[in-house]
gemmi code that builds the backbone of each chain (N, CA, C; Angstrom):
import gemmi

chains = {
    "A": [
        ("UNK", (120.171, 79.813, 107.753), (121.221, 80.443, 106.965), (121.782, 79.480, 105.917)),
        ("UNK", (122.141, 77.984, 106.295), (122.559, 77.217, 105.279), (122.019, 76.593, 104.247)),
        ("UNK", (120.295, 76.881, 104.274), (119.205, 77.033, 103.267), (119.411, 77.912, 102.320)),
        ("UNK", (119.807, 79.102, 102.957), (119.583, 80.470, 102.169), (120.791, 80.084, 101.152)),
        ("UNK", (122.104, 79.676, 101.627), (123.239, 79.541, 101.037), (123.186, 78.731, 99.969)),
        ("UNK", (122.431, 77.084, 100.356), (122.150, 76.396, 99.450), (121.080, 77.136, 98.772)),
        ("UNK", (120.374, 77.534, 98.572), (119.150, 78.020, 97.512), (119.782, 78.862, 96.981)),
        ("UNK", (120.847, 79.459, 97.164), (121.082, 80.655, 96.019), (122.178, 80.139, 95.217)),
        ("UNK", (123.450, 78.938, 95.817), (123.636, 77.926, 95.201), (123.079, 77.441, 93.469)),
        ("UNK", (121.877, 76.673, 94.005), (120.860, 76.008, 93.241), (120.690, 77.145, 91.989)),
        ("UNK", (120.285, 78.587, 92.520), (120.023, 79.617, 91.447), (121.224, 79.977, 90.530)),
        ("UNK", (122.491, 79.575, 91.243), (124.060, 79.919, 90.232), (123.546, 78.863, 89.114)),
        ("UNK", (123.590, 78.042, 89.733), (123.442, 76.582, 89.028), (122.627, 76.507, 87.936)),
        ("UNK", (121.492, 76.927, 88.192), (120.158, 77.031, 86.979), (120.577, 77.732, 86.334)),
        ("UNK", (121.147, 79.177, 86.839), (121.543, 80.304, 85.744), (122.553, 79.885, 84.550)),
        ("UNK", (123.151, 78.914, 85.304), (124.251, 78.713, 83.835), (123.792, 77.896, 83.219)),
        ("UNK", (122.585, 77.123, 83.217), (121.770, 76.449, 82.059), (121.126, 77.345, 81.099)),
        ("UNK", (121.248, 78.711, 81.320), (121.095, 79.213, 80.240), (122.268, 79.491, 78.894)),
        ("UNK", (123.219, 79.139, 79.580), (124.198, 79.109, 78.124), (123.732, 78.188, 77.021)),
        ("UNK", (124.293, 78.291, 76.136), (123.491, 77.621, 75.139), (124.232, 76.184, 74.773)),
        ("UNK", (125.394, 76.517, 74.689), (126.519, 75.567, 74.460), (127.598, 74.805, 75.204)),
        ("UNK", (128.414, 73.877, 75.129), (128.677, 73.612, 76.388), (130.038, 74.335, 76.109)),
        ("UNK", (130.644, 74.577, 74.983), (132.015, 75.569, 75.502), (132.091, 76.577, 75.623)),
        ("UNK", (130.504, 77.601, 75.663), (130.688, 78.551, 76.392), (130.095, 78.658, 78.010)),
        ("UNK", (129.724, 77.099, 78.153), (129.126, 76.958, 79.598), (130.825, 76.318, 80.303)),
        ("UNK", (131.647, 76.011, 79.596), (132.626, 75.676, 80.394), (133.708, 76.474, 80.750)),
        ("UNK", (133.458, 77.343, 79.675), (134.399, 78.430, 80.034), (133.283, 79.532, 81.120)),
        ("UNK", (131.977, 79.598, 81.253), (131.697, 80.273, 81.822), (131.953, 79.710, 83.404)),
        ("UNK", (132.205, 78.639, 83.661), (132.240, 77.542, 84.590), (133.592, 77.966, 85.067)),
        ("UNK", (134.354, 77.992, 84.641), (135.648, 78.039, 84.796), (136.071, 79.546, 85.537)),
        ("UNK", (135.174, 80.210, 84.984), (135.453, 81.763, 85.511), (134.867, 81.915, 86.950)),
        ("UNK", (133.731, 80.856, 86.973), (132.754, 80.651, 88.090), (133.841, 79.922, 89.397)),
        ("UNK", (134.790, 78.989, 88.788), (135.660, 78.670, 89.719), (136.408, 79.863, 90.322)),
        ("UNK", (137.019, 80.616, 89.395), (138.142, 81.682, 90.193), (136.934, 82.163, 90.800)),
        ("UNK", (135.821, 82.972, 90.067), (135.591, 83.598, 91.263), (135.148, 83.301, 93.116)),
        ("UNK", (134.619, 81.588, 92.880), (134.629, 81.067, 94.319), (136.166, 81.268, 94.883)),
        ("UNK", (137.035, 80.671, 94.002), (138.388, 81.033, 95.031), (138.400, 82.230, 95.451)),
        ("UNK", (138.508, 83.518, 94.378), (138.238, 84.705, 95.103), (137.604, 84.873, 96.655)),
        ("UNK", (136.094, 84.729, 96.565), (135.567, 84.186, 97.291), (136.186, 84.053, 98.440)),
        ("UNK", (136.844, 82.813, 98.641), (137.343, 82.116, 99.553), (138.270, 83.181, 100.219)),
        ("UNK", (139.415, 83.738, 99.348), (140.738, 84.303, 99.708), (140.146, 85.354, 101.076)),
        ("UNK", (139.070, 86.125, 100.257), (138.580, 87.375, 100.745), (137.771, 86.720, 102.483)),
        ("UNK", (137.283, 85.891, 102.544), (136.566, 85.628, 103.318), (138.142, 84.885, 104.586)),
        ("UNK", (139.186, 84.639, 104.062), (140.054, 83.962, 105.108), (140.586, 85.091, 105.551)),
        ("UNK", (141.116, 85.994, 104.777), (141.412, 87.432, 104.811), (140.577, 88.290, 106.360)),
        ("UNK", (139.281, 88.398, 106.062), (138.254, 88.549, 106.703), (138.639, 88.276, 108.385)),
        ("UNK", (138.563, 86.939, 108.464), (138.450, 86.319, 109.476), (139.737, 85.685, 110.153)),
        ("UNK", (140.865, 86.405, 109.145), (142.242, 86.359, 109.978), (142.644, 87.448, 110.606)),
        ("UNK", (141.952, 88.339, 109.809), (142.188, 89.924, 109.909), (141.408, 90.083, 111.441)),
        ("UNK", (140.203, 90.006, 112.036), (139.318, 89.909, 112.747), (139.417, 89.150, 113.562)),
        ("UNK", (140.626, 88.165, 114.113), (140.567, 87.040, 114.822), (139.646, 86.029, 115.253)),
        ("UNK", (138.712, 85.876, 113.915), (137.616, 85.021, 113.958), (138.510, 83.370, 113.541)),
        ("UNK", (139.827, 83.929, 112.740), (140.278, 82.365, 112.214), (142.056, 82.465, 113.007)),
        ("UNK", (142.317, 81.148, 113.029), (144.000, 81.199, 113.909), (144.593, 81.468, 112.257)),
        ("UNK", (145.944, 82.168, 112.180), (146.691, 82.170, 110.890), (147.119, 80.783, 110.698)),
        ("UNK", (147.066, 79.790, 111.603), (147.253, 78.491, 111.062), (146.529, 77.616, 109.465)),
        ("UNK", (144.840, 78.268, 110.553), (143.968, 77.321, 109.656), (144.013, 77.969, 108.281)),
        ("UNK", (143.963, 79.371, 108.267), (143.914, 80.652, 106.672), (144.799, 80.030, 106.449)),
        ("UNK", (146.161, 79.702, 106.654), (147.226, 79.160, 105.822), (146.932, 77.799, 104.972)),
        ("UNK", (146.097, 76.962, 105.964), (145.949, 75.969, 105.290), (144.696, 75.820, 104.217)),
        ("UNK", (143.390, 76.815, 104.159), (142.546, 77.019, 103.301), (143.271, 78.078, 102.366)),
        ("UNK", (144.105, 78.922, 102.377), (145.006, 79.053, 101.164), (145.618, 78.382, 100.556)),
        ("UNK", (146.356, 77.496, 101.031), (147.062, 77.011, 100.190), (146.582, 75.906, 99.314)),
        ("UNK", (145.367, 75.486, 99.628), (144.027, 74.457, 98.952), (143.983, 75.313, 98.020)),
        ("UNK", (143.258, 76.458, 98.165), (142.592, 77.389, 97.401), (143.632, 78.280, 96.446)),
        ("UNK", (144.786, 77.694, 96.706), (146.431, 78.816, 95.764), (146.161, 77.650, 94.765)),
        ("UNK", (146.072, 76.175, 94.997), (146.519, 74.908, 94.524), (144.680, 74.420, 93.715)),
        ("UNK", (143.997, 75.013, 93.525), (142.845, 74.767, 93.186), (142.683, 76.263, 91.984)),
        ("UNK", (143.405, 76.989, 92.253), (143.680, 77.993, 91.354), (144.269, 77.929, 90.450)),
        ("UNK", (145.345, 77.218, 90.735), (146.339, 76.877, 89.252), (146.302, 75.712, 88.504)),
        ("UNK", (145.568, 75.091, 89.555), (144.360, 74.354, 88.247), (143.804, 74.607, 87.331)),
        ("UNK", (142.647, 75.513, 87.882), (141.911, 75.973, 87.171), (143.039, 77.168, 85.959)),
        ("UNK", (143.493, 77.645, 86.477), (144.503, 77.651, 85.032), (144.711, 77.092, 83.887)),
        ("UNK", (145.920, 76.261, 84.328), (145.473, 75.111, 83.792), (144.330, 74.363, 82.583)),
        ("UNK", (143.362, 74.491, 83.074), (141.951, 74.373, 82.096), (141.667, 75.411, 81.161)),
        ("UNK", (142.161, 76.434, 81.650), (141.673, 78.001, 81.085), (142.911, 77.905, 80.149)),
        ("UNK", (143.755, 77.726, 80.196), (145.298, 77.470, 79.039), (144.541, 76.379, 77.938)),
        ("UNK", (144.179, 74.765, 78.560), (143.712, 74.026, 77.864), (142.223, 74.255, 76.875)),
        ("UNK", (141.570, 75.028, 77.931), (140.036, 75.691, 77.342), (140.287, 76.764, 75.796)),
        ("UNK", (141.291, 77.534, 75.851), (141.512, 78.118, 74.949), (141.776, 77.315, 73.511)),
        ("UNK", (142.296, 76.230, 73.790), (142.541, 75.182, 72.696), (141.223, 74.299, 71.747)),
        ("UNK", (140.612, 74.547, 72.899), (139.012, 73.261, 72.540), (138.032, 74.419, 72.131)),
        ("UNK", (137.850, 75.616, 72.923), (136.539, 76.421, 72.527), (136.773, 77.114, 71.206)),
        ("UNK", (135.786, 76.866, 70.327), (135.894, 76.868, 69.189), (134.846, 78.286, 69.889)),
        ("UNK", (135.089, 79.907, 68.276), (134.256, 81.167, 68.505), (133.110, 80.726, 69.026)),
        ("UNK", (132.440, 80.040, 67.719), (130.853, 80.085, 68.163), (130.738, 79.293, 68.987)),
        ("UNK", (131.161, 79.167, 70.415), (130.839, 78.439, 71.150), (131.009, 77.078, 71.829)),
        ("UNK", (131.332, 76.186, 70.612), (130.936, 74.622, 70.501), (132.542, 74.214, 71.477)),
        ("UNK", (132.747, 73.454, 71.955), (133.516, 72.746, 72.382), (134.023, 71.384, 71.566)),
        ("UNK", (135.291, 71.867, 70.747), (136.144, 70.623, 69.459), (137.077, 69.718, 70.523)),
        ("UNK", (136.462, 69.250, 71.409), (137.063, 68.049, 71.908), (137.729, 66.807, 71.484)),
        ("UNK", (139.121, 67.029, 71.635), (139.536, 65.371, 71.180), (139.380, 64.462, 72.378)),
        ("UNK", (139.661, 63.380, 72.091), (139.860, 62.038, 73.532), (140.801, 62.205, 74.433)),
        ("UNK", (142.095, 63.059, 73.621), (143.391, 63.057, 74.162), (142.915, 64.431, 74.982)),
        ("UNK", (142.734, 65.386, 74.437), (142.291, 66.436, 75.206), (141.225, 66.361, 76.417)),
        ("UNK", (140.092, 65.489, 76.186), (139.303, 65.258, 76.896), (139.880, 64.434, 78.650)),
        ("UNK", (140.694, 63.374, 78.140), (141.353, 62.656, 79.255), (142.198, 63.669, 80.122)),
        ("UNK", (142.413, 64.320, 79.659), (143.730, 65.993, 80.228), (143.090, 66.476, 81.200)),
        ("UNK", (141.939, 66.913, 80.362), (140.770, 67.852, 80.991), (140.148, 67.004, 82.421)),
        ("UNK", (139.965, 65.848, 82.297), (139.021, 65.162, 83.328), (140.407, 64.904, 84.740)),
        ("UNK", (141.955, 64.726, 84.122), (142.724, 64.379, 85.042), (143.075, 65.433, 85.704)),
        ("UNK", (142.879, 66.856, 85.147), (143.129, 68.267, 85.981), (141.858, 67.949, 86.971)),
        ("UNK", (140.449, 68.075, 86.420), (139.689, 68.117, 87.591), (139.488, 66.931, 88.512)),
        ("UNK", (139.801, 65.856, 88.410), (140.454, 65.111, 89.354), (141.183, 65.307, 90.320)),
        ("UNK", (142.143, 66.298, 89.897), (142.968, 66.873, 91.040), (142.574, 67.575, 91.869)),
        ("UNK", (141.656, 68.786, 90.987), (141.102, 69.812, 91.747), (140.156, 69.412, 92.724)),
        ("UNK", (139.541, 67.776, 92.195), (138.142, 67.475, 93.316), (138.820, 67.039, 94.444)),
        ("UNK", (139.797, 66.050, 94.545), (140.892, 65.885, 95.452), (141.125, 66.961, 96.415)),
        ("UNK", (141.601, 67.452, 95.717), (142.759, 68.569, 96.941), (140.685, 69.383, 97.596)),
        ("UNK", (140.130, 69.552, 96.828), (139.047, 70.461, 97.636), (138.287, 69.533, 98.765)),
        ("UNK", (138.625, 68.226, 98.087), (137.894, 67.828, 99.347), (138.598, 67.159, 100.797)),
        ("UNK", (140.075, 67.747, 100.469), (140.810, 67.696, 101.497), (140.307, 68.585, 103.422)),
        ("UNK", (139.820, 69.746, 102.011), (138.655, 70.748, 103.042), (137.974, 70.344, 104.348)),
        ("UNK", (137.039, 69.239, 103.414), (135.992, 69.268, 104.162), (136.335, 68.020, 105.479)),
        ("UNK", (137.907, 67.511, 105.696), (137.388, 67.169, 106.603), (138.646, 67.188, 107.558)),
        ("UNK", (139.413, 68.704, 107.130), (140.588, 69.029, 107.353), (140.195, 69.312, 109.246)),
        ("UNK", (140.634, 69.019, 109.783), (140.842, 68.957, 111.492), (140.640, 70.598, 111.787)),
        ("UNK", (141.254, 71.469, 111.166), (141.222, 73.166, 111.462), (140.221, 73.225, 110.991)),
        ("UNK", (139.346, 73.313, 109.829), (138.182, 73.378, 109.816), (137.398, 73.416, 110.385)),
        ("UNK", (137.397, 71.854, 110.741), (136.125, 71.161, 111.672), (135.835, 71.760, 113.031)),
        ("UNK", (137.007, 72.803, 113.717), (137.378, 73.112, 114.935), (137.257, 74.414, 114.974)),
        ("UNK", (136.495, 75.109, 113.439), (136.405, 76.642, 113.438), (134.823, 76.438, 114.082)),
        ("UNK", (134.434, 77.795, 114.978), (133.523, 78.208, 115.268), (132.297, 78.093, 114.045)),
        ("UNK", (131.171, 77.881, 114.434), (129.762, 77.399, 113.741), (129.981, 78.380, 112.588)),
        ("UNK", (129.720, 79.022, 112.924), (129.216, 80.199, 111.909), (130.715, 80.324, 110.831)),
        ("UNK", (131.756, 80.415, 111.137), (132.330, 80.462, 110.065), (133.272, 78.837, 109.563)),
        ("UNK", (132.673, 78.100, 110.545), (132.301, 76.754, 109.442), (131.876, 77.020, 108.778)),
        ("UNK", (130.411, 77.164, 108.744), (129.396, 76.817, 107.599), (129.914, 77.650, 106.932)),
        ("UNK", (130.552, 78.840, 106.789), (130.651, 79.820, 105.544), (131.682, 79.031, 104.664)),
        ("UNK", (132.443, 78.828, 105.605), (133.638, 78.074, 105.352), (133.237, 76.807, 104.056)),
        ("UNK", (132.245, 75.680, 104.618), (131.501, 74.735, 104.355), (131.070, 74.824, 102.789)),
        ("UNK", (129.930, 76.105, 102.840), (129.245, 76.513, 102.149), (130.056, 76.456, 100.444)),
        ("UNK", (131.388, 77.415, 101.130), (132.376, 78.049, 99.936), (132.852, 76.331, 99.354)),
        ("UNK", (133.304, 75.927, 100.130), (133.633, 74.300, 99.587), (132.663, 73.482, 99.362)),
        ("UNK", (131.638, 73.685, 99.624), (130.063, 72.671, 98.597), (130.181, 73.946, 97.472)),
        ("UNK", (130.069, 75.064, 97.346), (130.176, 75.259, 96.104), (131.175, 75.332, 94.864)),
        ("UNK", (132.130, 75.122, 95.552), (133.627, 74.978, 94.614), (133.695, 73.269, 94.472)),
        ("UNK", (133.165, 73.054, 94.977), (133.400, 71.448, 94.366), (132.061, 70.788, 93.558)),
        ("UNK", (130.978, 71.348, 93.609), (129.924, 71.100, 93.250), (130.410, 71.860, 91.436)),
        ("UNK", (131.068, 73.292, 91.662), (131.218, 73.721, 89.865), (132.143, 72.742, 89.458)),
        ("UNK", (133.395, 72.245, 90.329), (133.911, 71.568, 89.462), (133.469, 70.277, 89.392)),
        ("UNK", (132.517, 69.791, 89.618), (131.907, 68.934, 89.138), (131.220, 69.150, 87.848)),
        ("UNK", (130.492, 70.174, 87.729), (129.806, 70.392, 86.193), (130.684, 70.810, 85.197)),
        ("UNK", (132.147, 71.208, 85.784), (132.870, 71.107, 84.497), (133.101, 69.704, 83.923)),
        ("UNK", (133.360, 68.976, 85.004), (133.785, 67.248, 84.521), (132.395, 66.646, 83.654)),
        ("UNK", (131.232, 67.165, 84.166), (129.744, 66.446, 83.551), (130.118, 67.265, 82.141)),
        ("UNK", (130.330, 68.416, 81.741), (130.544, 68.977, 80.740), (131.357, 68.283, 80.306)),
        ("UNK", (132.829, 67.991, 80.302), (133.593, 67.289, 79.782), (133.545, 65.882, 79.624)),
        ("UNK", (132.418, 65.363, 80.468), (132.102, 63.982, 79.755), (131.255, 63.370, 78.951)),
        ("UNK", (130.316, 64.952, 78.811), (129.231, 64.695, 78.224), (129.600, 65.196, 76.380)),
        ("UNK", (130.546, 65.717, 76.679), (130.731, 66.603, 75.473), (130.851, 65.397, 74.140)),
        ("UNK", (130.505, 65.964, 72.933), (130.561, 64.817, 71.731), (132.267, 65.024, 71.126)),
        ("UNK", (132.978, 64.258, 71.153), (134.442, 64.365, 70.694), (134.150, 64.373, 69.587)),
        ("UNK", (135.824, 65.409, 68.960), (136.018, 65.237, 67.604), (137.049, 64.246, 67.011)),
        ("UNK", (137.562, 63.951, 66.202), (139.059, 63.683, 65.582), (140.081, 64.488, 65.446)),
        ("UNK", (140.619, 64.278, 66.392), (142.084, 65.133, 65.630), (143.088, 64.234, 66.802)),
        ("UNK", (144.220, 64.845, 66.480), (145.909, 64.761, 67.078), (146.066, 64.831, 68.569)),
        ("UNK", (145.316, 66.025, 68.993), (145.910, 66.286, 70.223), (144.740, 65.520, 70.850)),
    ],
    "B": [
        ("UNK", (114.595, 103.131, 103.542), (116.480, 103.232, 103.375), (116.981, 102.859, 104.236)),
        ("UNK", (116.690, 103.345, 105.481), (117.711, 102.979, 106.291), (117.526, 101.254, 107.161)),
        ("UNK", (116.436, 100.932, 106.845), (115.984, 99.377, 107.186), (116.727, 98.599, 106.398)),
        ("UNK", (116.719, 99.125, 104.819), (117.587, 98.254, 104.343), (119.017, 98.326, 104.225)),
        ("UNK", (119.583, 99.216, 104.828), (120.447, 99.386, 105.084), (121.328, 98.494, 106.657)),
        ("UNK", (120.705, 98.990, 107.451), (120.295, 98.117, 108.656), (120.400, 96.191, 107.892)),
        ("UNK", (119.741, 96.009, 107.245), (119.504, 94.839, 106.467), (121.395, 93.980, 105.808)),
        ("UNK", (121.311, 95.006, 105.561), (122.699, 94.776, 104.781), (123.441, 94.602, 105.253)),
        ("UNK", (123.869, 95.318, 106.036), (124.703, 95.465, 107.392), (125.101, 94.200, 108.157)),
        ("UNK", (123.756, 93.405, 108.662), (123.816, 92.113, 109.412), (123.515, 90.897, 108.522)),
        ("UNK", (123.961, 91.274, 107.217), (123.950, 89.743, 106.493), (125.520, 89.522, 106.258)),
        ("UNK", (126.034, 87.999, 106.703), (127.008, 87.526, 106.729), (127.754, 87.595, 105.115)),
        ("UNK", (129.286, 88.059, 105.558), (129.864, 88.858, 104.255), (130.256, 87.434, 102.908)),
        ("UNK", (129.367, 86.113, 103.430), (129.811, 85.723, 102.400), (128.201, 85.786, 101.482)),
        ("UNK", (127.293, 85.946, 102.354), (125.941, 86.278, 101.298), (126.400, 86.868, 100.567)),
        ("UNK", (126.618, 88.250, 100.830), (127.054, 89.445, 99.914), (128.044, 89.402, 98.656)),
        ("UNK", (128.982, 88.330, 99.204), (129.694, 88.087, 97.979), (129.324, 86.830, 97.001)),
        ("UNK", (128.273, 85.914, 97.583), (127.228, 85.189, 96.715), (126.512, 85.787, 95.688)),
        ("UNK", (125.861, 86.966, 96.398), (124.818, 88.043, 95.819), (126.176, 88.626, 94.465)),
        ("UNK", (127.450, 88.813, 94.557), (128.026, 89.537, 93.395), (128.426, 88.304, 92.607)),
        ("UNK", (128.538, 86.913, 93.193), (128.376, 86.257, 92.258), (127.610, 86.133, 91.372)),
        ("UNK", (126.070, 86.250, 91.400), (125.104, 86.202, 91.008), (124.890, 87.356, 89.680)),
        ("UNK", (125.252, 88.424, 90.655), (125.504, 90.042, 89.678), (126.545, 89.416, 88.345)),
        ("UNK", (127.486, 88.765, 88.515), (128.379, 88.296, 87.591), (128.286, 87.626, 86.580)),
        ("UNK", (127.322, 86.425, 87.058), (126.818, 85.224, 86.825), (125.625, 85.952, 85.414)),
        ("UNK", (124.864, 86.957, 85.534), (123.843, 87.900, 84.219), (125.025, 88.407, 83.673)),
        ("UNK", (126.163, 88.631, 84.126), (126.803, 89.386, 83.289), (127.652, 88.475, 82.167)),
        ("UNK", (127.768, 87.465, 82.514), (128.364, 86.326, 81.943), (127.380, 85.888, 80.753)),
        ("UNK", (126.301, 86.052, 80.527), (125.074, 85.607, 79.813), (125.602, 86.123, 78.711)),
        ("UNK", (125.986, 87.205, 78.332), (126.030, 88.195, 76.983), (127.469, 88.418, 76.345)),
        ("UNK", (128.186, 87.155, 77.202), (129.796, 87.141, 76.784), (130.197, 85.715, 75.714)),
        ("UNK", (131.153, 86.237, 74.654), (131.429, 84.699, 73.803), (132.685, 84.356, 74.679)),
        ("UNK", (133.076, 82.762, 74.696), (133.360, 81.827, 75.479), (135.106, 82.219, 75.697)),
        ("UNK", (135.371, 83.138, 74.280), (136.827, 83.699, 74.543), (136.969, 84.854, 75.780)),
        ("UNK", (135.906, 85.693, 75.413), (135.875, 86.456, 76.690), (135.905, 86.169, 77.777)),
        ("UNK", (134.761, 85.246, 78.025), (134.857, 84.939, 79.356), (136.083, 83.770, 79.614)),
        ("UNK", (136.717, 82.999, 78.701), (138.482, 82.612, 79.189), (139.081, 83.722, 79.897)),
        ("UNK", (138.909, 84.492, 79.085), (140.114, 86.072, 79.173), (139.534, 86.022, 80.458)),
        ("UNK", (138.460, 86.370, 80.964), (137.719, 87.042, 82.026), (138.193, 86.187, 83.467)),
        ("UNK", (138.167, 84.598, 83.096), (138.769, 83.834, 84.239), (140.412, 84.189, 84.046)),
        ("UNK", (141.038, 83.846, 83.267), (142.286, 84.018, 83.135), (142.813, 85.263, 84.291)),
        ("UNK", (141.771, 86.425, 83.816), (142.590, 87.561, 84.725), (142.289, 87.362, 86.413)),
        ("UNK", (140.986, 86.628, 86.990), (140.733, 86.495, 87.563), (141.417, 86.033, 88.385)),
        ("UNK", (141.973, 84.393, 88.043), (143.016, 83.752, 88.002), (144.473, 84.197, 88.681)),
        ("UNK", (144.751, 85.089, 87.999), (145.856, 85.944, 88.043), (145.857, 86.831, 89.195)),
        ("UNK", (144.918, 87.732, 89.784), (144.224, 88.324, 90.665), (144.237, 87.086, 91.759)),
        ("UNK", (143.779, 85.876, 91.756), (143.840, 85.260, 92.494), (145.270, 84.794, 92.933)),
        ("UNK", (145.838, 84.584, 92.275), (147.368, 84.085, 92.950), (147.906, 85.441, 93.456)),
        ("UNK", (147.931, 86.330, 93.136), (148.639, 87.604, 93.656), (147.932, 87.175, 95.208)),
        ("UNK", (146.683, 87.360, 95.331), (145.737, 87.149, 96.441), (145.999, 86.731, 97.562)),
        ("UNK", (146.369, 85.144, 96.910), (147.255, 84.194, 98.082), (148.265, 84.046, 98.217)),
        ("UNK", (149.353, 85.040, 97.265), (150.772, 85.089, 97.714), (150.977, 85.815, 99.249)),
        ("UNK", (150.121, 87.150, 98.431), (150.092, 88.101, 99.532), (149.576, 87.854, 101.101)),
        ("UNK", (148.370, 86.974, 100.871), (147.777, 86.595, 102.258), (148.994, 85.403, 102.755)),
        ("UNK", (149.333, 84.539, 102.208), (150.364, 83.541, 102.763), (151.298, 84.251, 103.495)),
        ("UNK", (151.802, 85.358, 102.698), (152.662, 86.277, 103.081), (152.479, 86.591, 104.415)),
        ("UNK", (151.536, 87.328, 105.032), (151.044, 87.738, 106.019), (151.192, 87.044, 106.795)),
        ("UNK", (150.214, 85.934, 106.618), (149.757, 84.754, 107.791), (150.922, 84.198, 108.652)),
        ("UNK", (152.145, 84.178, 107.278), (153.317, 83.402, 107.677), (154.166, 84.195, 108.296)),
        ("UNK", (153.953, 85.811, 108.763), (154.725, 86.100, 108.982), (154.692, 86.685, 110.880)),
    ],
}
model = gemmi.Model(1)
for chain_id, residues in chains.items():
    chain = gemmi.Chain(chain_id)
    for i, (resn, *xyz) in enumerate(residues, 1):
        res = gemmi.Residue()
        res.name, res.seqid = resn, gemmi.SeqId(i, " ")
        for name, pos in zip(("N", "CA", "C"), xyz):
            atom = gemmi.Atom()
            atom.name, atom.element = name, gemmi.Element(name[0])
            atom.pos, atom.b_iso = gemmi.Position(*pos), 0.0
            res.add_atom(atom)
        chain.add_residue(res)
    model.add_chain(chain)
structure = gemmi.Structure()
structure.add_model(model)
structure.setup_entities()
């Protein structure tokens, strides 16, 4: 099962190498984040609802996942500033440093996850789902940061 | 039909919501970079309602 998870993973991943550009791969990235939180919400939901999870631990993978959300905000406020129509990403330095210190945060707090005590103490199976959702929310926000460091800056103010 | 149905049934509900990632993920291909802001933005938004509401619950 955690093959299957990772391999279809791998296929999100390839798929967004088809964007062409990187500010419409970062904004597509970015959307790719909410929807893992989504993701997440629905699946604690799930398994609080079902007494597969204690309301302890859902409380505490919400509130990661409330706080990994308004991050990604955050970026999506700042993203609106840098993505130029056709695509291109008009990066300044000052903007760029912004951008890398939000997802800093976000890699932080997600990987608070993986080695949070309620976690570790959920039943196999919705570990790994559990697992799964946090290798892939930290793995996109990683390619936003490779995006944002790879990106060619411009000149300006901000 | 009904095998794959049967099929569907016993795959764990976060495949399924991988699989609409994926559905999302082509749909994202044919969008300019404002849209898809807008598109996280609302998402976003949807999401905090999400976890107000579930906090809500949990905590109560």
């Amino acid at each position: 099962m955690r093959n299957i998870i990772l391999g279809l993973v791998v296929l999100i991943g390839l798929s967004g190498t088809a964007c062409n550009d990187k500010g419409k791969q970062f904004a597509a990235t970015t959307d790719r984040v909410a929807g893992y939180v989504g993701t997440g919400l629905i699946l604690v939901d799930q398994y609080t609802s079902t007494g597969q999870m204690s309301a302890e631990t859902g409380v505490a993978i919400v509130t990661v996942l409330r706080q990994v959300n308004t991050l990604n905000g955050q970026l999506v406020t700042e993203a609106k500033t840098y993505v130029q129509p056709d695509g291109t990403l008009a990066l300044t330095g000052d903007g760029q440093q912004k951008l890398l210190a939000i997802l800093a945060s976000s890699t932080s707090i997600v990987n608070t996850l993986t080695n949070d005590p309620r976690v570790l103490a959920l039943p196999d199976t919705q570990k790994t789902q559990i697992n799964a959702l946090v290798v892939n929310l930290g793995a996109t926000i990683a390619t936003l940061g490779e995006l944002v460091k790879t990106v060619k800056l411009v000149k300006g103010g901000k | 039909m009904n095998n794959l149905i049967d099929t569907l049934n016993t795959l764990p509900a976060v495949i399924l919501l991988i699989i609409n990632e994926l559905l999302k993920e082509s749909a994202r291909t044919g969008k300019t970079p404002e849209q898809l802001l807008e598109e996280a933005g609302l998402q976003i938004a949807a999401n905090e309602q999400k976890a107000a509401d579930l906090l809500a619950k949990l905590k109560a």
